[in-house]
C-alpha positions in Angstrom: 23.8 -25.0 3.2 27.5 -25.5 3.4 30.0 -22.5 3.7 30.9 -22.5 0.1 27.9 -22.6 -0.9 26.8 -20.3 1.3 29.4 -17.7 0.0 28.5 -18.2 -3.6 24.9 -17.2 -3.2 26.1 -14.2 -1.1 28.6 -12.6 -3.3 26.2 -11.2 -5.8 24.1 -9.7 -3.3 27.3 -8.0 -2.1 28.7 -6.5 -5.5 25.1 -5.1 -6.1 25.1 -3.3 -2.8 28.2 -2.3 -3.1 27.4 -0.5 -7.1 24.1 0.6 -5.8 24.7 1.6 -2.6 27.7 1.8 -0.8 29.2 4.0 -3.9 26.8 6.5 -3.4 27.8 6.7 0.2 29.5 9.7 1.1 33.0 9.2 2.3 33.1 11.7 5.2 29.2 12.0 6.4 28.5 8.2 5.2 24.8 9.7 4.3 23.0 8.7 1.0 21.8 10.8 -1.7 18.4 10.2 -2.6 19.3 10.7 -6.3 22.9 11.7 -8.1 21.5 14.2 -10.3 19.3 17.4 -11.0 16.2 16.7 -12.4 13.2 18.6 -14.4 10.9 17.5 -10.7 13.8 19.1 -8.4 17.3 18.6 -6.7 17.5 14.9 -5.2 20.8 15.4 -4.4 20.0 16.0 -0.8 19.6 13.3 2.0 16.4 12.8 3.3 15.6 10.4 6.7 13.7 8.5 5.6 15.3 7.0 2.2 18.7 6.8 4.4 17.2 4.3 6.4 15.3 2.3 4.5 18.3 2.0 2.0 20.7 0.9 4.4 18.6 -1.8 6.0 19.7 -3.7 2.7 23.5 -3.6 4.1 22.4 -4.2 7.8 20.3 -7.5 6.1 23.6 -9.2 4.4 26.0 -8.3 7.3 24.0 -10.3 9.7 23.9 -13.3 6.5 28.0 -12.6 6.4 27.8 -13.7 10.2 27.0 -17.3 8.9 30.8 -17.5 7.7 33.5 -18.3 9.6 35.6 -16.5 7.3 34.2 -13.8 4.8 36.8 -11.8 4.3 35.8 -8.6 6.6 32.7 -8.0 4.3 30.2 -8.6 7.3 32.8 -5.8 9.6 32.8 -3.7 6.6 28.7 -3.4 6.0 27.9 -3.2 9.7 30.3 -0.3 9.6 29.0 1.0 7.1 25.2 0.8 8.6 26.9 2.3 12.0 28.2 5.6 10.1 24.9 6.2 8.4 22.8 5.7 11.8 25.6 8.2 13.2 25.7 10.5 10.8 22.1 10.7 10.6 22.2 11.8 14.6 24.5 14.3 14.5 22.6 16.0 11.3 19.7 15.7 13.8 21.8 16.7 16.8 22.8 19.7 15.3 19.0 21.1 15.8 18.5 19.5 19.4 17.3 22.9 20.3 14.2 22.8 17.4 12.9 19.4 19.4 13.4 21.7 23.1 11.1 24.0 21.1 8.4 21.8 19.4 7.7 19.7 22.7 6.8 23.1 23.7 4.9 24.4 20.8 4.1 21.1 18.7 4.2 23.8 15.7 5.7 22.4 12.2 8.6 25.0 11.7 9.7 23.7 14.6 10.0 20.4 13.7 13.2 18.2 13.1 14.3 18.7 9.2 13.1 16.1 7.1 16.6 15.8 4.8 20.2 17.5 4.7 22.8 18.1 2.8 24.7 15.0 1.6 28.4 16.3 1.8 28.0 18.4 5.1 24.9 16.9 7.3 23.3 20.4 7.5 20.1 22.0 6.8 19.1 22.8 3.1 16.0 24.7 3.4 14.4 26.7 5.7 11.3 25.9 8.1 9.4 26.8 6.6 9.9 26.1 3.2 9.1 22.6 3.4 7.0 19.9 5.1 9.5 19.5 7.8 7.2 17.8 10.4 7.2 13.6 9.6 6.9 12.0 12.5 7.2 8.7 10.7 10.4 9.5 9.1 12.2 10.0 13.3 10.0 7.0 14.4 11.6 4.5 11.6 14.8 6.0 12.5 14.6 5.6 16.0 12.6 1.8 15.3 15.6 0.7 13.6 18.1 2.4 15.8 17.0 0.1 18.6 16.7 -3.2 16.1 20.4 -2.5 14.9 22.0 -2.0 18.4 20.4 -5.2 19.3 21.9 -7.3 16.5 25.1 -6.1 18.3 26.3 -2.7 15.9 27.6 -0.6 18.4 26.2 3.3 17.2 25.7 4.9 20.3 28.8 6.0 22.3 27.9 8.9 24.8 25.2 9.9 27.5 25.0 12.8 25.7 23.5 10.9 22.4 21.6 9.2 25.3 20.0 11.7 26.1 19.6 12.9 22.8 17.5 9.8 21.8 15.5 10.2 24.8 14.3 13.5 23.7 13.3 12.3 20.8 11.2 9.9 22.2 9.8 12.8 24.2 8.9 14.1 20.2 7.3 11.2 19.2 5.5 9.8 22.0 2.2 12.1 21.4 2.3 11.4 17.6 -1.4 10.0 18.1 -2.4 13.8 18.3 0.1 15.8 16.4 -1.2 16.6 13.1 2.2 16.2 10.3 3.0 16.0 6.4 3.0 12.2 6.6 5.1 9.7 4.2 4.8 11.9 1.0 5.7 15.7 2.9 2.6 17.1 1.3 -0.1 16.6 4.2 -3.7 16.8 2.6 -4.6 15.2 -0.6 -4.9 18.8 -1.9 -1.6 19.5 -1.3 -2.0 22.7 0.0 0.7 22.3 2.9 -2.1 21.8 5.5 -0.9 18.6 8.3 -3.4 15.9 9.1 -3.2 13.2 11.5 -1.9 10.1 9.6 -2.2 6.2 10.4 1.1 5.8 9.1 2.5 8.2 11.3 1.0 7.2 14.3 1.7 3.2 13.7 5.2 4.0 12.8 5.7 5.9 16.4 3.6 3.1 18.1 6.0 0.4 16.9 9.4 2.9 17.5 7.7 3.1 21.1 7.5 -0.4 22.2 10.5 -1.3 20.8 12.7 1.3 22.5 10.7 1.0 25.8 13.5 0.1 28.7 16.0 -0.8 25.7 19.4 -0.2 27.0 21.4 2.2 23.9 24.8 0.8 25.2 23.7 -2.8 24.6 25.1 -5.4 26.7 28.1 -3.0 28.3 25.2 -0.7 29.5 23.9 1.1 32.6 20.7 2.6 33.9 21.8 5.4 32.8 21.6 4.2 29.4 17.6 2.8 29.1 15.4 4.4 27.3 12.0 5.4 29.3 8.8 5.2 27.3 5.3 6.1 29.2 3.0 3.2 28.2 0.1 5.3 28.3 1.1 6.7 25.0 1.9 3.1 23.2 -2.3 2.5 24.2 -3.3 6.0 23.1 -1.6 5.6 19.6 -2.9 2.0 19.4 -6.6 2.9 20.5 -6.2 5.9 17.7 -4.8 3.3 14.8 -7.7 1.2 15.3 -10.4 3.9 15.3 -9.0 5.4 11.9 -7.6 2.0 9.8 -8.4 1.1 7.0 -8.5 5.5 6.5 -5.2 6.9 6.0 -6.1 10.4 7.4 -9.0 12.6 6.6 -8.5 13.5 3.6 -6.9 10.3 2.4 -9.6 7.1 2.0 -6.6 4.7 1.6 -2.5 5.0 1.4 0.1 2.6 0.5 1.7 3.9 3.0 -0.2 1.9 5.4 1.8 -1.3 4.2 4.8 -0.3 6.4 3.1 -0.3 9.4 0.9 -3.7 8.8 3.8 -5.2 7.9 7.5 -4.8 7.1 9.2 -2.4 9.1 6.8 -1.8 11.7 3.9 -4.5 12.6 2.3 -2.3 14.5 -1.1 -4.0 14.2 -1.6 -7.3 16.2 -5.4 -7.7 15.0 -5.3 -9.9 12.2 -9.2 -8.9 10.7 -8.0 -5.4 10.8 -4.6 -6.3 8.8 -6.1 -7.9 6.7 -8.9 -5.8 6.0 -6.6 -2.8 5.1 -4.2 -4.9 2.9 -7.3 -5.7 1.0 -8.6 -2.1 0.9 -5.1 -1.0 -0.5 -5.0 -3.8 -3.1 -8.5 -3.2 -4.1 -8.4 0.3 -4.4 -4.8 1.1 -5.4 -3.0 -1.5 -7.5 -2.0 -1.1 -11.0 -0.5 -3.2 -13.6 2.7 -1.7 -12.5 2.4 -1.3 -9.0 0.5 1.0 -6.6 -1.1 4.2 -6.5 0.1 6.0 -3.5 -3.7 7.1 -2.5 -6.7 8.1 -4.8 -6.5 10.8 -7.3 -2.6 11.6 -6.9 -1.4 13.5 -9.7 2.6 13.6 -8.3 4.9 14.3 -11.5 2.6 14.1 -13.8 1.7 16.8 -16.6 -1.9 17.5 -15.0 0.0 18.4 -11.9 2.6 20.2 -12.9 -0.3 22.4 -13.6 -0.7 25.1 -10.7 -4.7 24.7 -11.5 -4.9 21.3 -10.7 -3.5 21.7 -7.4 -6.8 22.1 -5.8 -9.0 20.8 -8.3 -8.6 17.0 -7.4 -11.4 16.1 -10.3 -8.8 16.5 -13.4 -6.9 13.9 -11.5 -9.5 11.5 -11.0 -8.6 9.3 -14.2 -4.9 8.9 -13.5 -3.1 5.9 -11.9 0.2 7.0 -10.7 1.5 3.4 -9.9 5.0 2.9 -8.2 6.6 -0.8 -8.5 8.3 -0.4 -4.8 4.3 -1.0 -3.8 4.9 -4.2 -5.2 7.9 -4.7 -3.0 6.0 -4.2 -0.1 2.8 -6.5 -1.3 5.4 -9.2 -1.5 6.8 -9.0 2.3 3.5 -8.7 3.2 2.4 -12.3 0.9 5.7 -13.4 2.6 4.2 -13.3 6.3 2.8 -16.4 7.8 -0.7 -14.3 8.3 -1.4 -13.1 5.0 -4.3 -14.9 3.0 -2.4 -13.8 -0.3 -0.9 -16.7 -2.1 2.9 -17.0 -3.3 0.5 -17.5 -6.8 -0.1 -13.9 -6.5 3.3 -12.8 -6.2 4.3 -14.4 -8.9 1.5 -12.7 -11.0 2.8 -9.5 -9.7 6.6 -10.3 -10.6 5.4 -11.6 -14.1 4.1 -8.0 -14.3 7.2 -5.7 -14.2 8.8 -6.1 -17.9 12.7 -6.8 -16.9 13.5 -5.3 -20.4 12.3 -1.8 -19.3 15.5 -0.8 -17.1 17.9 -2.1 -19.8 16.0 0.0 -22.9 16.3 3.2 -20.7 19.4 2.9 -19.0 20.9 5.9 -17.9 17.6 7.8 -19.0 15.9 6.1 -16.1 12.9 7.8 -14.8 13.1 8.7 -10.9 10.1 7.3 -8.9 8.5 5.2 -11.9 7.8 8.0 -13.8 7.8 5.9 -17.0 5.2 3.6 -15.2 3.0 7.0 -14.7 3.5 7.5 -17.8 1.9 4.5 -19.7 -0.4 3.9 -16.6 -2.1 7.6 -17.8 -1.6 6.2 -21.4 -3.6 2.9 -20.6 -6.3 5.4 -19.4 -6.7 7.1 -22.8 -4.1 10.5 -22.1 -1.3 10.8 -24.0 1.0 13.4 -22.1 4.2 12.6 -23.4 4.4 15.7 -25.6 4.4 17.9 -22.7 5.6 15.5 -19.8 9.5 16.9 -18.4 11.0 13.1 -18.2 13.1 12.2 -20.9 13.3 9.5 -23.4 9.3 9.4 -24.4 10.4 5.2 -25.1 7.4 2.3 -23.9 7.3 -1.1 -24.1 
């Protein structure tokens, strides 16, 4: 592909992440919101870990395609800045409570546990301890995964011993993930969403795969010291990898299957080298969890929905069991996985899966747009004989 060319099939990708992403950006704390408004299911106007970095991976992805020009106009300078900020201003919102990691190495209890979001516009706390699931371990693992992969590609995001350090101590939080109980993915912990932390597979592959890859990785890059290598104990790479394989395909104890396990079978963390085993829990999750419209995010999960905005069916997982609460970014992750060289899935099947989403949907709702495919809950219940529309909280009762 010549450079022309080359630019041309680059140039939409850029205006879209610059309308969808970048302007969401804040222009002090460079940290994204996970939503821009209030909604009837809560405030997502906060920034949480997790969604910051998977969101910016996007920019990080077409600054390193930018490099392929010779000349592109300081776009590629502009989204690696752009992915730098975020990184940064992610660790000094996490800086800010260096003292809470001192304390949980100590006591491994959850309220002491690194926050799981913060505020957009000032990079500090928004709730207390212990008024939320605080304790992911696979939200600072993904961070500190993709820390490493980003200063590697050359994005310069560390600057001082002190963050060093600070990085090093977070390893020192992570490293014993293999027997430190936390909320997991969806900050709820059990199925029954009674605030009670289990060990999860995701967790633990997540921290396995953040492990190895920052294991004597220099933070400083190329202009590094000793002084700047990260020390990892390999003892506790093994432990998490002997634990993975002794839970897999299980999500945790409560939880028979996740889709959560995609992101550590594949895409971002490949944490599992045995192909049988990868294979056998993308099968489970396909089996067990897909939808028309994407996937379930485990068994029996009522999340927004009418039955569980009901206090009563918080621990009564039976008025639940009929409900497929599919999410089309499952889909996303189905197709890096089909996209592997290892997968048995066909490109035939991702095709099926694309045919499935009806493009029409986002332009008929437009601004009414239902956060985490709400409207897909919505006629997934309907397919399943509910009708819950007249007392469902999302707007614009419209299907299909």
């Amino acid at each position: 592909m010549n450079e022309l060319s080359l630019r041309a099939a680059l140039d939409p990708f850029y205006q879209q992440i610059q309308s969808v992403i970048l302007s969401k950006q804040h222009p002090v704390t460079r940290l994204l919101p996970a939503s821009t408004a209030i909604l009837a299911h809560g405030d997502y106007r906060d920034a949480w870990v997790r969604d910051n970095v998977y969101s910016i991976l996007a920019v990080w992805g077409l600054a390193l395609a930018y490099r392929r020009l010779d000349n592109d106009g300081g776009r590629g300078y502009e989204l690696a800045q752009s992915c730098v900020k975020l990184m940064r201003g992610l660790l000094q919102s996490m800086m800010r409570q260096a003292h809470k990691v001192e304390q949980f190495k100590q006591s491994l209890a959850s309220y002491d546990a690194l926050h799981a979001k913060y505020n957009t516009e000032t990079g500090d706390t928004v709730v207390e301890d212990h008024a939320w699931g605080h304790l992911q371990i696979d939200a600072t693992s993904l961070y500190l995964l993709m820390l490493a992969q980003m200063i590697a590609s050359g994005l310069d995001i560390i600057w001082t011993l002190d963050e060093v350090n600070f990085v090093q101590n977070l390893v020192y939080y992570i490293e014993r993930a293999y027997r430190i109980p936390d909320y997991g993915i969806w900050e709820r912990g059990g199925k029954m969403n009674l605030g009670q932390v289990e060990l999860n597979a995701s967790s633990i592959g997540m921290a396995k795969a953040a492990l190895e890859a920052l294991t004597g990785f220099d933070l400083f890059g190329p202009r590094g010291s000793q002084a700047s290598v990260i020390h990892v104990i390999p003892d506790n790479i093994a432990q998490a990898d002997i634990t993975l394989h002794a839970m897999l395909p299980r999500e945790s104890s409560s939880k028979e299957v996740d889709a959560a396990l995609l992101s550590i079978i594949s895409f971002p963390a490949f944490a599992i080298q045995d192909e049988p085993l990868v294979e056998l829990v993308r099968h489970t999750i396909v089996t067990k969890l897909e939808g028309r419209y994407g996937l379930k995010r485990f068994l029996r999960d009522g999340h927004q929905t009418c039955w569980r905005m009901n206090t009563a069916c918080t621990t009564k997982l039976r008025s639940c069991a009929s409900l497929s609460t599919s999410n089309p970014s499952g889909h996303s992750f189905l197709s890096i996985c089909i996209s592997t060289p290892s997968s048995a899935m066909t490109a035939t099947r991702l095709r099926a899966m694309n045919r499935s989403w009806p493009r029409c949907w986002w332009k008929r709702m437009g601004s009414h747009c239902c956060p985490n495919s709400t409207l897909c809950r919505r006629i997934e219940s309907r397919r399943n004989g509910h009708d819950p529309i007249a007392r469902c909280a999302c707007p614009t009762p419209t299907f299909p």
